[in-house]
C-alpha positions as CSV (number, residue, x, y, z in Angstrom):
1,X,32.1,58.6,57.8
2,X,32.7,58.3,54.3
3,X,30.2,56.5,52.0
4,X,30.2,55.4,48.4
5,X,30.6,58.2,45.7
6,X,26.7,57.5,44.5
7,X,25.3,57.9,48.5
8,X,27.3,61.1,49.0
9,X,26.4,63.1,46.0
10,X,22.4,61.3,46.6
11,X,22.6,63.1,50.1
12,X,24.2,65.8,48.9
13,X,21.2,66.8,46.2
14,X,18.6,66.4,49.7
15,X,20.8,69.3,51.0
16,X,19.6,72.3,49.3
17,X,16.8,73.1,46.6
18,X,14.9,70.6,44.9
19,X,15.6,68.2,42.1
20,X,13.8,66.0,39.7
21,X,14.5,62.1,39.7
22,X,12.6,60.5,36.8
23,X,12.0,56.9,37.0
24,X,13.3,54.5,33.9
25,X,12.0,50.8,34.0
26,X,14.9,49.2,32.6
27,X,18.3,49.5,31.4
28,X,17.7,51.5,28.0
29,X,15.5,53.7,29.8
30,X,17.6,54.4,32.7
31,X,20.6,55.1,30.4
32,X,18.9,57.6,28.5
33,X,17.4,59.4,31.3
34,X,21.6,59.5,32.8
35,X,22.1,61.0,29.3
36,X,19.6,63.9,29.4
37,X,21.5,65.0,32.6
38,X,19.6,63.8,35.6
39,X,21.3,63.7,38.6
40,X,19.7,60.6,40.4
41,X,17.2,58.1,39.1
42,X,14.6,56.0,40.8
43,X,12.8,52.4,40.0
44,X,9.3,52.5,39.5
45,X,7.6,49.2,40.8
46,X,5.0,49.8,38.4
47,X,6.9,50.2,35.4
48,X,9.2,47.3,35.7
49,X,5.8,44.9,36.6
50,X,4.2,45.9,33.1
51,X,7.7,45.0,31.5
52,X,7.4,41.5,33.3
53,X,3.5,41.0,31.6
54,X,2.5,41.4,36.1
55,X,0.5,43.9,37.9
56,X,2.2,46.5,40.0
57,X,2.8,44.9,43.2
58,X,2.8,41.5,41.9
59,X,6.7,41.1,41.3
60,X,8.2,39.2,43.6
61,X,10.9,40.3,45.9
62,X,13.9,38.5,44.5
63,X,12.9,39.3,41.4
64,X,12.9,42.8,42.2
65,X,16.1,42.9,43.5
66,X,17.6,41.9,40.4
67,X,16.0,44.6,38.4
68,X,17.5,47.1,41.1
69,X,20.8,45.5,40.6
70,X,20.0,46.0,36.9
71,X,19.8,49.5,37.3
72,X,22.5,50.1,39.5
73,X,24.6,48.0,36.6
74,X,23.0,50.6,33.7
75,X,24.3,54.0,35.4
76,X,27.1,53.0,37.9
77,X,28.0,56.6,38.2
78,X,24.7,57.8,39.4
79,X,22.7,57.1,42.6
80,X,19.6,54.5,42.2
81,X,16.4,54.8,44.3
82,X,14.9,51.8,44.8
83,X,11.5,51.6,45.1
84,X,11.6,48.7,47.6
85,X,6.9,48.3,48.1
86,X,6.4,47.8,51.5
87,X,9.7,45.6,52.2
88,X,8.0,42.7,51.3
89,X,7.0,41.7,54.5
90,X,4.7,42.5,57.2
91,X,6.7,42.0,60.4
92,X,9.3,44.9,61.3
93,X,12.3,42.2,61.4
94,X,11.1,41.1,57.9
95,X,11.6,44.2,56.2
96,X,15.1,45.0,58.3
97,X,16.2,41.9,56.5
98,X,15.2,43.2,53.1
99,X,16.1,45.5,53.3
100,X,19.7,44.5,54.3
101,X,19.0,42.9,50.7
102,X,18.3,46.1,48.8
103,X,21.4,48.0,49.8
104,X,23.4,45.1,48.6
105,X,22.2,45.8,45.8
106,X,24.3,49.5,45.6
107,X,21.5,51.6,45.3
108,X,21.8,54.7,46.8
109,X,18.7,55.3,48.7
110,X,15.4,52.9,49.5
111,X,12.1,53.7,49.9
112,X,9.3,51.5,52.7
113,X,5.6,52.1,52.0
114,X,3.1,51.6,54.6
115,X,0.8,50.0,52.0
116,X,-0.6,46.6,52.8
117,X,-1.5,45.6,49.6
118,X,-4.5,44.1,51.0
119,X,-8.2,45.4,50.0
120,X,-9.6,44.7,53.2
121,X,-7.4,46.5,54.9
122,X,-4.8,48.4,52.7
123,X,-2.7,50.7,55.4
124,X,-0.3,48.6,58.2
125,X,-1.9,50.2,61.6
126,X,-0.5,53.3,62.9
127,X,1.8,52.0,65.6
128,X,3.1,49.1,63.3
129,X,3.7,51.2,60.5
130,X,6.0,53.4,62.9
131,X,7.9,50.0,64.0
132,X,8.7,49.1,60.7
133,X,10.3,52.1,59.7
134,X,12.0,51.9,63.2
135,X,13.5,48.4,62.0
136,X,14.3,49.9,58.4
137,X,16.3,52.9,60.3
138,X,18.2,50.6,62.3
139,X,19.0,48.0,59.4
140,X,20.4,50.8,57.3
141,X,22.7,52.2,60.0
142,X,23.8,48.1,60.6
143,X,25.1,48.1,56.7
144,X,27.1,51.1,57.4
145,X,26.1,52.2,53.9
146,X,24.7,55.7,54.3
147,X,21.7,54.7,52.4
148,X,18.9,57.5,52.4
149,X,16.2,55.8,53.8
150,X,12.6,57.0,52.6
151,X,9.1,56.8,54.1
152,X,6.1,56.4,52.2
153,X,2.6,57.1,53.4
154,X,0.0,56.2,51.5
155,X,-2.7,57.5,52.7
156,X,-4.0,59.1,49.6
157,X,-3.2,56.5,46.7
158,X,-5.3,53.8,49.2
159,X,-8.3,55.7,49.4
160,X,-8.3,57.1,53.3
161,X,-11.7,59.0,54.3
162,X,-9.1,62.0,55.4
163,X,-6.2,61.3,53.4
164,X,-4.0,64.6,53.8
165,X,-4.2,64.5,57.6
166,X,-3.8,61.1,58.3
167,X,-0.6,61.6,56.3
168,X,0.5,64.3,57.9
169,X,0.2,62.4,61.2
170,X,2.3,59.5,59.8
171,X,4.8,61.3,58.4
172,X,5.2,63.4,61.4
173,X,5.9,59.7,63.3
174,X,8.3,58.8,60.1
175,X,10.2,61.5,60.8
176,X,11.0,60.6,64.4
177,X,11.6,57.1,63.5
178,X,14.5,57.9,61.4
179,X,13.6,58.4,58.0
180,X,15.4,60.4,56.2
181,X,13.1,61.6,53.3
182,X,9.4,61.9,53.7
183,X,7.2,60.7,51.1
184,X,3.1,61.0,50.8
185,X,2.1,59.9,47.2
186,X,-1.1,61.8,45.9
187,X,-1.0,65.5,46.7
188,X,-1.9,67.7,43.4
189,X,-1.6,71.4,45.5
190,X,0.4,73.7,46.9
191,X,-1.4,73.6,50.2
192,X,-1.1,70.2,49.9
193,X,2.0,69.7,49.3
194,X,2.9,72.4,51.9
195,X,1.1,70.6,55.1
196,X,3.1,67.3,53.9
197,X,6.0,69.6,54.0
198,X,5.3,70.9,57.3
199,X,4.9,67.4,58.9
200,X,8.3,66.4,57.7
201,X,9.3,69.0,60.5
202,X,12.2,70.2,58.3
203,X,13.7,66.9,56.4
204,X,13.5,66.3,52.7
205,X,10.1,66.1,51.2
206,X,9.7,63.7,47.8
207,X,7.0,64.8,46.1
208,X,5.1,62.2,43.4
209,X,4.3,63.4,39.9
210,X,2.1,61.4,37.9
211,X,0.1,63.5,36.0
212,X,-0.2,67.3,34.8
213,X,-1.3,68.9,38.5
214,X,-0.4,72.5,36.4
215,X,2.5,72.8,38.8
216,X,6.1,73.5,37.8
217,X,9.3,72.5,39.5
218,X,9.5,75.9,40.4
219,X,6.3,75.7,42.2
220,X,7.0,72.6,44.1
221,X,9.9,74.1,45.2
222,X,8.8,76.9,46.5
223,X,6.2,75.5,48.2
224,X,9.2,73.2,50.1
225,X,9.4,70.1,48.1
226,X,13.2,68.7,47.7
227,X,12.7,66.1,45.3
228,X,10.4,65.6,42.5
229,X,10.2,61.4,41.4
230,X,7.3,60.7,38.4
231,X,7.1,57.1,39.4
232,X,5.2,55.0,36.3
233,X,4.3,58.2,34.3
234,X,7.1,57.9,32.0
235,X,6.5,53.8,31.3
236,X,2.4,54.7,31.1
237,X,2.8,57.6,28.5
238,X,5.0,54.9,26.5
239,X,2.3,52.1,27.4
240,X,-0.8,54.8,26.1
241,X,0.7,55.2,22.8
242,X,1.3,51.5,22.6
243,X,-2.0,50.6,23.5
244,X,-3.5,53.2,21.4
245,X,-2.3,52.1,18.2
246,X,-2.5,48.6,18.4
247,X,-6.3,49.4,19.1
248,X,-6.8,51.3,16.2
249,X,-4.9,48.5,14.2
250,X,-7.1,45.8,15.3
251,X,-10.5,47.6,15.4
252,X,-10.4,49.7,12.7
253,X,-7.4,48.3,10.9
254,X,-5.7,51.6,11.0
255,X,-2.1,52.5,11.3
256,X,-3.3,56.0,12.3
257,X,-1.7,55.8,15.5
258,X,1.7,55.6,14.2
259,X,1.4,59.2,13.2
260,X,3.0,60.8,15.9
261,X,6.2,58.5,16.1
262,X,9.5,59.2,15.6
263,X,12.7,58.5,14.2
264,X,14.9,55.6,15.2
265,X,17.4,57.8,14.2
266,X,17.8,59.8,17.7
267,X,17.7,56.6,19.5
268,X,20.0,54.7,17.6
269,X,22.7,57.6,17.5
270,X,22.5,58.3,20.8
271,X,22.6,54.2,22.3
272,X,25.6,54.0,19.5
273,X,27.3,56.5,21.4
274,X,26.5,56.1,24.7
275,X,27.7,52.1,24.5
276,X,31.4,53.3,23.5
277,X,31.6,55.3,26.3
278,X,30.8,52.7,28.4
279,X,33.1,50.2,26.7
């Protein structure tokens, strides 16, 4: 079957070695990212919530979809992986018909989380969780699309007594549900990173950067990862330095934290540039 240009060359890079897919939060960001030679880029929920003055996980689907689409817009020659939450429903037939609605967007691949959201009672049970990747499987293949279809388990980032095992067990069940790419947010080791690997029973393992663990890309690779995403870090580092110096302007009345910045220069060459090419 032959797919769009973006899907073939997104399952293509899951083939062999490992890649890193950075994560821009709008369409400046994602078109220089494209212009420092990644391959494939990713949404971060996160990121685009702070841009919206909302918390992450408080954007709303539609208006979610529209920032995918944004993206998709910004780098049309690259594939987009949308960070998609948990589907925005509860229900297995809710989240088939999202996401229906993400791959019309032209994104590339799509990623279902088995985060509630809920502090009471933040992971869906096991057996539910399974169903709704089952429905997201099955709503890909309906579009025909070739979309990479990615399950999250979020074990770790929602604060599971045994996080790496519980994990392992989901992602194990993802795997036979269909999911093309496996996806546990939160390991920092090798020996975590290779039991997530080893759950995933030979498919593509994302692994989340957020932070410096002291691994490399080399590292991750060898230890099995495929893919490498950052999620928010990239929109957080920019958010520390913004939050940094307007703190030190309005309590000390200091202009200290502008030290480090630089020229507008780069940025101004390089958007100058990059918009004739794309006119």
């Amino acid at each position: 079957m032959s797919y769009s240009p973006q899907v073939e060359t997104f399952r293509k890079l899951h083939e062999a070695g490992c890649f890193v897919m950075p994560n821009p939060w709008d369409f400046g960001s994602a078109r220089w990212l494209r212009g420092q030679g990644f391959k494939a880029l990713a949404s971060t929920s996160a990121g685009f919530a702070f841009t919206q003055g909302r918390a992450d996980q408080d954007v709303p689907r539609d208006m979610m979809l529209a920032h995918i689409a944004e993206l998709v817009k910004a780098v049309p020659d690259l594939p987009i992986n949308a960070d998609f939450e948990n589907g925005y429903a509860d229900t297995p037939d809710g989240v088939a018909a999202n996401v229906k609605l993400c791959v019309a967007t032209g994104v590339a691949g799509l990623s279902i989380e088995d985060a509630t959201g809920r502090d009471d009672d933040p992971l869906y049970p096991f057996e539910l969780a399974v169903d709704r990747i089952k429905a997201a499987r099955k709503a890909v293949d309906e579009t025909g699309s070739g979309v990479l279809l990615t399950a999250r388990a979020e074990c770790f980032l929602t604060g599971h007594p045994e996080p790496l095992k519980e994990a392992a067990r989901r992602i194990e069940a993802y795997a036979a549900a269909g999911a093309d790419v496996l996806y546990a947010p939160g390991p920092k080791t090798v020996d975590q990173i290779k039991t997530i690997v080893a759950a995933a029973g030979g498919k593509p393992v994302n692994l989340l950067v957020y932070g410096d663990f002291g691994l490399t890309v080399a590292d991750i690779a060898a230890a099995g990862g495929r893919r490498i995403s950052i999620g928010a870090a990239l929109a957080r580092a920019a958010w520390a330095a913004f939050i940094e110096a307007t703190r030190l302007i309005a309590e000390e009345g200091s202009f200290k934290g502008f030290a480090d910045n630089g020229p507008s220069a780069p940025l101004n060459s390089f958007f100058t540039d990059d918009l004739k090419a794309r006119s």
